[in-house]
N, C-alpha and C positions, 0 to 999 in steps of 0.2 A: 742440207738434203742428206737422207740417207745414199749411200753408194755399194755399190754392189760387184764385188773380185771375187773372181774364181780363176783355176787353172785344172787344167787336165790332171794333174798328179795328187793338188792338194784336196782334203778334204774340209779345212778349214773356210768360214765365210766370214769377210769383215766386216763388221758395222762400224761407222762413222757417225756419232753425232750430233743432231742440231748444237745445242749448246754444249755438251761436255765432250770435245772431237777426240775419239780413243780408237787407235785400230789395235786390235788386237790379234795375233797370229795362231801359230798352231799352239796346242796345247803342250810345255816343254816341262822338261824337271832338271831344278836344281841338284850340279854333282853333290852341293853340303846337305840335300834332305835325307830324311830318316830312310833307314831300310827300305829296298824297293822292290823287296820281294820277300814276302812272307808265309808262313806255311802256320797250321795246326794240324797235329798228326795226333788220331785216339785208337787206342787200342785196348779192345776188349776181351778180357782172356778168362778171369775169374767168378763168373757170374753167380751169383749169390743162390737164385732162385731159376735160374733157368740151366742148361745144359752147358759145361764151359768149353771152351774153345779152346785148339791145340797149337793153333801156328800166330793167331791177330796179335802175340804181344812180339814177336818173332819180328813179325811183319810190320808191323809198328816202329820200332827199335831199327829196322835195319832201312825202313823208308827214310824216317827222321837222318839218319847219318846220310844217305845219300843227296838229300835235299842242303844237308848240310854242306856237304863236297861241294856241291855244284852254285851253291853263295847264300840259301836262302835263311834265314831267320828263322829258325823251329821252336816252336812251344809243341812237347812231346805231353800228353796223357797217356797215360797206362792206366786200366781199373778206375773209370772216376763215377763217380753217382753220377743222378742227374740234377743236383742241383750244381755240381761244382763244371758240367758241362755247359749248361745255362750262363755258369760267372766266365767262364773261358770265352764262350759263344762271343758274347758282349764285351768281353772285352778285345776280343780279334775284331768284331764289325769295324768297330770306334780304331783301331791300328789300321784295318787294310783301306780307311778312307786317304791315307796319305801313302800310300804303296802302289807300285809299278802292277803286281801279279800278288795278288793273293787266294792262298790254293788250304783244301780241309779235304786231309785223309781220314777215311772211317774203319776200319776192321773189324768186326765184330756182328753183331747177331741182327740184321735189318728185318723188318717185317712191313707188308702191304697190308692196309688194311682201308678198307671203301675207295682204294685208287689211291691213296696216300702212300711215302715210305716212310716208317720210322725208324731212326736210329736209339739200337734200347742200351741205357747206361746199365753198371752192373747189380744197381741195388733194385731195379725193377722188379717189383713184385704182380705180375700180371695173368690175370684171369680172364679178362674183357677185352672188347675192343676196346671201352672206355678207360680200361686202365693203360692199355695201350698209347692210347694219345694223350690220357695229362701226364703220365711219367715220363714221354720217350721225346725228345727232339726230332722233329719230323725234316724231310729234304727244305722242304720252304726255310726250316730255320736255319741251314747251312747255308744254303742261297742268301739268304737274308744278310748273314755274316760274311760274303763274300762280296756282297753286291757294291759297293760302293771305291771298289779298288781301280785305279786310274786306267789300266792299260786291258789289264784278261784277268778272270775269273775263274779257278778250279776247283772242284767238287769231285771226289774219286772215291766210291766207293766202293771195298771189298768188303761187303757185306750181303752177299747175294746166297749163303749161306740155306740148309733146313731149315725150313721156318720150324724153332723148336716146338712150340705149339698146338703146332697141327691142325685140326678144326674141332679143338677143344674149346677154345673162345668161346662166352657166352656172349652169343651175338646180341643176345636181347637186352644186356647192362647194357651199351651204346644207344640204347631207348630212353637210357631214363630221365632225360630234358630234354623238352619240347623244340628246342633248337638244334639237337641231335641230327645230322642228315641220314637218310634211310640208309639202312646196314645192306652192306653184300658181305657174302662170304671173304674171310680174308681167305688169300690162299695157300692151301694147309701143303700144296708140294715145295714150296717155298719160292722163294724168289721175289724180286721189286716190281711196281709197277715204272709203264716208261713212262722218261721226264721230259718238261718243257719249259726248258730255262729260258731267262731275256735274253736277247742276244749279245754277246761277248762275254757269254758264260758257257762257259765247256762244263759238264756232266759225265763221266764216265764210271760205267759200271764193270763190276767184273765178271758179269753175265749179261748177256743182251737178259730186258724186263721177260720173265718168265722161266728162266733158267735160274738153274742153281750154281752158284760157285764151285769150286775142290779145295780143300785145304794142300792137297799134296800130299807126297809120301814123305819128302825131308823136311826141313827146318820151318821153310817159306812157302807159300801158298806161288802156284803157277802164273797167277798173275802179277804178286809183290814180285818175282823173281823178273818176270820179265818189265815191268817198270822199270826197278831198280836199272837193268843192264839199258834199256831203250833210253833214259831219260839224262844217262850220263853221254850221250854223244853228241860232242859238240857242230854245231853245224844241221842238227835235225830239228829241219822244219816240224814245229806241234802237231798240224793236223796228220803230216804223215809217221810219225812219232807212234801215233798211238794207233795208225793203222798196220804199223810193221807190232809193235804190242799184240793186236788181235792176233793176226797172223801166227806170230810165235806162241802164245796162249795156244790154239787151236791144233799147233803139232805139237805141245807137249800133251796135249789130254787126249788126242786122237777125236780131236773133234767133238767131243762133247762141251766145251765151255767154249764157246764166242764173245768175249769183251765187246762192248757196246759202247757208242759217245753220242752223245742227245746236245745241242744245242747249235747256235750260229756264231761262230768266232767273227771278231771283224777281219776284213781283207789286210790287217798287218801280219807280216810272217813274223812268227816270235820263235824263238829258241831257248829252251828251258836252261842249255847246259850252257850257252853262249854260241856264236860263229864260227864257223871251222877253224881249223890249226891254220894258221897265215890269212883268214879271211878277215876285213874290214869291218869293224862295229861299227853298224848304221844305225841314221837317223831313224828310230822306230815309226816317224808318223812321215815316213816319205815311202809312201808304197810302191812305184812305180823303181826305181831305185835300190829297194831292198828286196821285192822277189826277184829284180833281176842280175842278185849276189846268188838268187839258188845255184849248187851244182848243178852239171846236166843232168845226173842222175836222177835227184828229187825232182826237174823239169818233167823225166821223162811218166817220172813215179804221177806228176801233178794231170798228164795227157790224158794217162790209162783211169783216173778218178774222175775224169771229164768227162771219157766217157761214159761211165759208168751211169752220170748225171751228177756228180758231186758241183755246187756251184760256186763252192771258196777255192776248188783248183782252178774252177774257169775265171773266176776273178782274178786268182796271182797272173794264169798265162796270160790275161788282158792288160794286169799292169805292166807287164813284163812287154809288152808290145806298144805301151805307151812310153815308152823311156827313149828318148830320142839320142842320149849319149849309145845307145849299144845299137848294135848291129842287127837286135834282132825287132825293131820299132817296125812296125806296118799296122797301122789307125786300123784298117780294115779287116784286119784279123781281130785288131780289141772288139771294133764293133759285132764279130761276129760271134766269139768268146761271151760277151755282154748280154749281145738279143739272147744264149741260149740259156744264162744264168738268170736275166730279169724275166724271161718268158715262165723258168722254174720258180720266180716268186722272189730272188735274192734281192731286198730294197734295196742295200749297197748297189749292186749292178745295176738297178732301175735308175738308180742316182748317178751314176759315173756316167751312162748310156746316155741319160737325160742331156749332159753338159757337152754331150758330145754332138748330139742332134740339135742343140743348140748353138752351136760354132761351127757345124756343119764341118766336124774331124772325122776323116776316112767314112763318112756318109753323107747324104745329099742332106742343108740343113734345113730342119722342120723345127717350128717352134712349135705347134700344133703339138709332134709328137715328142717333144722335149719336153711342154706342158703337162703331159697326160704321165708322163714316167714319172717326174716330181711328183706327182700327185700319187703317184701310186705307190713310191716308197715313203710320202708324207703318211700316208694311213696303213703304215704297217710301222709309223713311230718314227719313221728314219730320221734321228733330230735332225743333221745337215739338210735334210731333203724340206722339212718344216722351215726350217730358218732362213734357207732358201726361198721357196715360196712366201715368206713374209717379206724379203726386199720387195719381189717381183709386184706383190699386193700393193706396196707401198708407192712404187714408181708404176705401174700399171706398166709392168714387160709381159711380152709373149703373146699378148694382145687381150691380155686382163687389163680392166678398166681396173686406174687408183682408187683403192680403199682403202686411207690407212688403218678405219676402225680393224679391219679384218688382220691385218699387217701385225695391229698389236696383239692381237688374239696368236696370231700364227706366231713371234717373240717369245711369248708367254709361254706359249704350251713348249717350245723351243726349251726356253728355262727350266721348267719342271719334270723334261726329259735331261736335266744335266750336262747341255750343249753346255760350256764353260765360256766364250764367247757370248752366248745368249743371255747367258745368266748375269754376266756382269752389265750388259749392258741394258738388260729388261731394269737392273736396280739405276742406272744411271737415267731411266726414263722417269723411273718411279721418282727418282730424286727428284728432278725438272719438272715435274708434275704435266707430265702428260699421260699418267693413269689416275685419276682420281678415285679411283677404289679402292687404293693402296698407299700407306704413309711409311715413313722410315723404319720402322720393323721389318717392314715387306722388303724396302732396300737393303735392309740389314743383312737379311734373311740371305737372299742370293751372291751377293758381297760375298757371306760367308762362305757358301756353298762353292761358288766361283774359285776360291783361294784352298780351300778343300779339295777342289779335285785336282789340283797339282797346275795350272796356267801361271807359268811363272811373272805374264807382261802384267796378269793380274795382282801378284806381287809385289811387282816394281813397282806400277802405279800409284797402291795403296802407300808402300814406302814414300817414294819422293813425290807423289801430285797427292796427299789426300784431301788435300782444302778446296778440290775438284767438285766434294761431295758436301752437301749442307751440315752446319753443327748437328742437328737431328738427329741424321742419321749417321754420321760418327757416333754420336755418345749412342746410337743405336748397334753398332757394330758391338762398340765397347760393351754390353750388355750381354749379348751372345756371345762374346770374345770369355769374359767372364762366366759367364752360365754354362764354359764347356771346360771350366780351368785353364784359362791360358793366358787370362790376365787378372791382377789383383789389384789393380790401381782404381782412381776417381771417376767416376764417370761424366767426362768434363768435354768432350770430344777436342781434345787436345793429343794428336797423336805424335807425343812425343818419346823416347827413349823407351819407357815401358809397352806402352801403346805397341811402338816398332816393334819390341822383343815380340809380344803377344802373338802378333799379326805371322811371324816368321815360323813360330811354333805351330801357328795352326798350319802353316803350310806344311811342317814335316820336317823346321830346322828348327835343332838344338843349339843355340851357342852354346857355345866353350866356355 
């Protein structure tokens, strides 16, 4: 039978099953994997054909060193085309799939054009919208190169710059294919439009969308300067990071440039620069336990964002009251914390809130409305919240009749939202053949994926249990092991010595 764990703190669900019984836990990382925190930093100063810029190589140069201090991996650009932005793009996606945090600095001349930003390399020769978008690397393509990084996602753009262009664009070249989407004016005072990243991608600009940036009067633009200083204090919670960033932006230009952050972090507190001076490195995926290492000060910083209606402070203060080792645990407060973050829409809270009215913690227990919250952070993506509901489907809880057809639907789409849990064990279904629409490629496929996103139990299994999984789809693993360079050997589904190296590299260790 499938079986169904949860706990107040974890966000992790285990599946167990029929024939191949594998629980699998949080998603952990190996101390020996690769870099787990990576950066790309560009900076655009000499532009060929358009107006050049005075402080982005400055700012460039002095971000890179900082990121550097503080542990991260830097691949630094200065002046690059756009094809050598394109090779870099690609080849950071393919690095931040085995990274903790991976984060793309932009500096340089950005432009909005039909609601789009692009980011324009130096050899850009543009007249049009259209030349606009096949020369320039647009935000999607930074996202895109972010997207697959284990833990958080960053995008920082100081490119909010005079759009040098103006409303010279010849709007009507953006016509000239019929697949064209209707042109608006780009806008000639400059500035990006605003973003809507997936969630656990942070977006930050260095103008709220419709502002212009300031390069500054010294070396460094107002906003590179106050990065640099905000991102080297160890012990500063992210999200308030970059609200203390705004804040100092805004008194050094007297108010005219407001820094902006666009996206939904997850409810893990992360810290760029590391833990306070004497404070304890925690378990990242124990959130309950890790907000409640905040100082009181960022506590108090998290209240005043509460109210405001921020609903990732209301989520920390909620974890923070679910932590039964501290002092300051009272369920009733989470749940109250919770109703006013899921009420704002946060699936995380509709989720956390769901398990609580389910176990009937610091509230009367409804399953009714335990059901309906599931439900409501399942369709807005929230993979736990799907994954979730697929046990529930499967065993008919909450007063849902069993369907497993539905259960495997609900697995599935779990899987291709990159629940790492899901994904290995949607292929362990595939393997047992209880999806007949899908054969050992398909197991291959999430196998791989699963081991990609850093699940070390995933790992280990493939090391010492792989004969768990049918010849097939071994020599199907081996396939895609190879097709991404990481294995050279036979394709014999014998996963021996080589095999093992393979499987270790994809995860993001190098032997020695």
């Amino acid at each position: 039978m499938f079986q169904r764990f949860d706990n107040v703190i974890s966000h992790a669900f285990i599946l167990m099953l029929v024939s191949s019984i594998v629980c699998l836990g949080a998603t952990t990382r190996s101390v020996e994997a690769a870099s787990d925190r990576i950066a790309l930093v560009f900076g655009m100063a000499d532009y060929r054909h358009l107006p050049p810029l005075t402080n982005t190589k400055n700012d460039a140069e002095a971000i890179s060193r900082t990121l550097e201090q503080i542990g991260f991996d830097v691949t630094l650009s200065v002046d690059a085309s756009g094809a050598e932005m394109e090779r870099l793009l690609d080849d950071f996606s393919f690095r931040s799939e085995v990274a903790d945090l991976a984060l793309i600095y932009f500096a340089g001349h950005g432009i909005e054009v039909q609601g789009e930003n692009f980011m324009i390399p130096v050899d850009a020769n543009v007249a049009s919208n259209k030349d606009v978008q096949s020369q320039s690397p647009s935000l999607k393509n930074l996202l895109s190169a972010v997207d697959r990084a284990r833990k958080m996602r960053i995008v920082i753009l100081d490119s909010c710059r005079d759009n040098p262009l103006g409303d010279t664009l010849d709007l009507a070249a953006a016509q000239a294919t019929e697949s064209a989407p209707s042109v608006e004016a780009t806008r000639g005072g400059g500035g990006l439009a605003a973003a809507n990243p997936d969630r656990g991608t942070l977006v930050a600009f260095a103008a709220k969308d419709g502002q212009v940036a300031l390069d500054g009067s010294g070396d460094n633009s107002p906003f590179a300067l106050s990065l640099m200083e905000k991102m080297t204090q160890p012990g500063l919670e992210i999200s308030l990071m970059f609200r203390q960033i705004r804040d100092s932006v805004l008194a050094q230009t007297g108010n005219l440039q407001e820094p902006h952050t666009y996206g939904s972090l997850t409810g893990i507190p992360f810290y760029l620069a590391g833990p306070a001076q004497g404070g304890e490195s925690l378990d990242i995926d124990d959130a309950s336990k890790a907000w409640s290492s905040l100082r009181p000060d960022q506590e108090e910083q998290l209240l005043a964002l509460a109210d405001l209606g921020d609903t990732r402070s209301m989520l920390g203060l909620a974890y923070m009251r679910l932590n039964p080792n501290e002092g300051r645990f009272d369920p009733k407060a989470a749940v109250d914390f919770l109703s006013r973050a899921a009420a704002a829409g946060s699936p995380e809270a509709q989720f956390e809130l769901a398990k609580l009215y389910e176990r009937g913690t610091g509230v009367a227990q409804n399953a009714e409305k335990a059901l309906e919250l599931y439900q409501a952070a399942a369709a807005q993506n929230f993979a736990d919240a799907i994954n979730d509901l697929g046990f529930l489907h499967y065993q008919g809880g909450l007063g849902l009749p069993a369907d497993p057809g539905k259960a495997l639907r609900l697995f599935e789409r779990a899987a291709d939202l990159r629940h790492p849990q899901a994904q290995f064990n949607f292929a362990a279904l595939i393997d047992d053949g209880h999806i007949p629409s899908k054969g050992p490629q398909d197991a291959a496929k999430y196998l791989y994926n699963a081991l990609r996103s850093g699940s070390q139990d995933v790992l280990n299994l493939l090391s010492e249990r792989p004969t768990m999984f049918t010849p097939d789809t071994r020599r199907a693993l081996q396939v895609r092991l190879k097709d991404n360079d990481f294995y050279t050997g036979a394709i014999d589904g014998d996963f021996g010595p080589g095999t093992q190296r393979s499987i270790r590299r994809a995860y993001g260790i190098e032997d020695s």
